[in-house]
N, C-alpha and C positions, 0 to 999 in steps of 0.2 A: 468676825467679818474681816477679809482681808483684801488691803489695797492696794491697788496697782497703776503706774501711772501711764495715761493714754499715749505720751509721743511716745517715750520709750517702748511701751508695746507692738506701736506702729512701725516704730522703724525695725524692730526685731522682726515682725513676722515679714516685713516688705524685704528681709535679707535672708530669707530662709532659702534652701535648695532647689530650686525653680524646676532644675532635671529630675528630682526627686518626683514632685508633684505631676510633671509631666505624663512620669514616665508611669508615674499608677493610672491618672486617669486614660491616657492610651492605651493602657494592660486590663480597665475593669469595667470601660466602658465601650458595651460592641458598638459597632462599625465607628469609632472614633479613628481619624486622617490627621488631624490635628489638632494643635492647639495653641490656643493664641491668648496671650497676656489681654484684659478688658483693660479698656481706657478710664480717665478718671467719675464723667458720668456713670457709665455702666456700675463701675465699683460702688458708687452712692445707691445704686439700686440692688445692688447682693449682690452682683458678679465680679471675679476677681479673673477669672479666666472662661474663655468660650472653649467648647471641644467641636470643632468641625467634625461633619459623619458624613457618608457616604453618599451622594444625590440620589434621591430627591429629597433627605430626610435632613431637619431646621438644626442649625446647630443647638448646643446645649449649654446652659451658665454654671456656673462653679463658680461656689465663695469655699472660701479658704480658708480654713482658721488655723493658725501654727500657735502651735507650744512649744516653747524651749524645752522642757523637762516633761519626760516619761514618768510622770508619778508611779506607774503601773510596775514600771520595773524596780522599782524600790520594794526593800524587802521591811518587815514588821509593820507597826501602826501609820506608818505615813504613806503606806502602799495606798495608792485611789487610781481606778478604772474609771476614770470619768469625762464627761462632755461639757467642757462650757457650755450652757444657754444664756442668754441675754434676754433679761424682761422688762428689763426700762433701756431704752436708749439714750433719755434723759429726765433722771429721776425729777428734778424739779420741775420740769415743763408735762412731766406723763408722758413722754412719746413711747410707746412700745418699744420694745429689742426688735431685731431682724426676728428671733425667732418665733415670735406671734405676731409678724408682718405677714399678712396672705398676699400684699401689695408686694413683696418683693418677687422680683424677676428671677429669680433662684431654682433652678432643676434641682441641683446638687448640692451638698455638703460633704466638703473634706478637711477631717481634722488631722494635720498632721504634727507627729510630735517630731521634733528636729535632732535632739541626742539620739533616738531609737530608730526614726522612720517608718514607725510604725503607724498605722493610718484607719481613719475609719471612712467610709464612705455613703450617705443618706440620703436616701430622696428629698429635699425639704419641701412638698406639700405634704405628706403623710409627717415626718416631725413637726410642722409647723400645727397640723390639726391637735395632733398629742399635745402636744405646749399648750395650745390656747387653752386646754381644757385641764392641765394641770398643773401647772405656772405656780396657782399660789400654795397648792397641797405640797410641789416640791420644793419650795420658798422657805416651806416650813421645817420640812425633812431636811434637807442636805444642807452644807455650806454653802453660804451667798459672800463675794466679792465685787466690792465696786472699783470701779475705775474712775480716775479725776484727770481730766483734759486739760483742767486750768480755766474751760468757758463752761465745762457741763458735765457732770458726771453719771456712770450709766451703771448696770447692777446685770450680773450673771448669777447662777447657779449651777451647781457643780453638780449635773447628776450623774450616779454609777454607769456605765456605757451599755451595762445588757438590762438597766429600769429602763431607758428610752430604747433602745430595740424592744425590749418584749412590749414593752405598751404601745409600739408602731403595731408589732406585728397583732395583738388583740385587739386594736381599732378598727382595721384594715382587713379582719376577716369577718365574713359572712356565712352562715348554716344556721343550722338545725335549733330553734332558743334565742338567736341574735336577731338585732336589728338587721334587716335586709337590707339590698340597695336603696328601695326606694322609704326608707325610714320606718318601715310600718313591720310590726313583729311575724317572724313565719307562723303560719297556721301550722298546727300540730295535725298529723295526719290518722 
């Protein structure tokens, strides 16, 4: 397990390339106009930037996650494609992570790594559904890192970045054998 300490993470990713991040979510999200830094409440609720869209349509929230370092681009055994998750917020109290918070105000998730600029972009109610339901199986599997703040410390998970795509995208579909929308199994015809 590896440790990392809270301020220094905070002030690292609060200095990351603001144009960087801008300039994807203006590029990947349609009718995005702008975008504006969230204030210090909003940020306590998942959002680190709003993207204004075109009227009549509500703006959108964006939390932010920066990495210093591109693991991915590293070449042999230290290579990792991976997504922080957060499952304790604060381990000794139990508070959940943001990412099995359905309370948070959060459309979006963007991780972006800061040496590459490379990015992933995720809707977080569908990652957030996938978390809740496999949190402790991938607790088990992957590397777990906590974080210490000094008042509280919090626990992530390092999962591969195409295990939480593919298992968005097999929660998130519906046919032939799967649970329908309304939870009840299709009739076989």
């Amino acid at each position: 397990m590896i440790r990392y300490d809270f301020r220094e993470r905070l002030r690292f990713s609060q200095g990351h390339d603001e144009r960087g991040v801008r300039a994807i979510l203006l590029n990947r999200i349609p009718s995005a106009v702008a975008i504006m830094r969230a204030n210090g409440t909003d940020d306590r609720n998942g959002t680190d930037y709003w993207v204004a869209r075109n009227d009549p349509l509500p703006a959108l929230s964006v939390d932010v996650k920066v990495r210093e370092e591109d693991f991915a681009a590293r070449s042999g055994p230290s290579r990792a494609d991976d997504l922080a998750l957060e499952i304790w917020s604060d381990l000794e109290r139990r508070v959940i992570g943001w990412t099995r918070d359905e309370r948070k105000r959060t459309d979006y998730v963007l991780w972006f790594w800061a040496d590459t600029a490379r990015f992933v972009l995720v809707p977080f109610h569908p990652l957030c559904h996938v978390f809740r339901r496999r949190w402790a199986e991938w607790a088990q599997t992957y590397r777990t890192a906590i974080q210490d703040s000094g008042t509280w410390r919090s626990e992530c998970v390092f999962v591969p970045r195409f295990v939480v795509l593919s298992a968005i995208t097999q929660s998130w579909a519906c046919g032939r054998g799967r649970d329908t929308l309304h939870g009840r199994k299709e009739m076989k015809r």
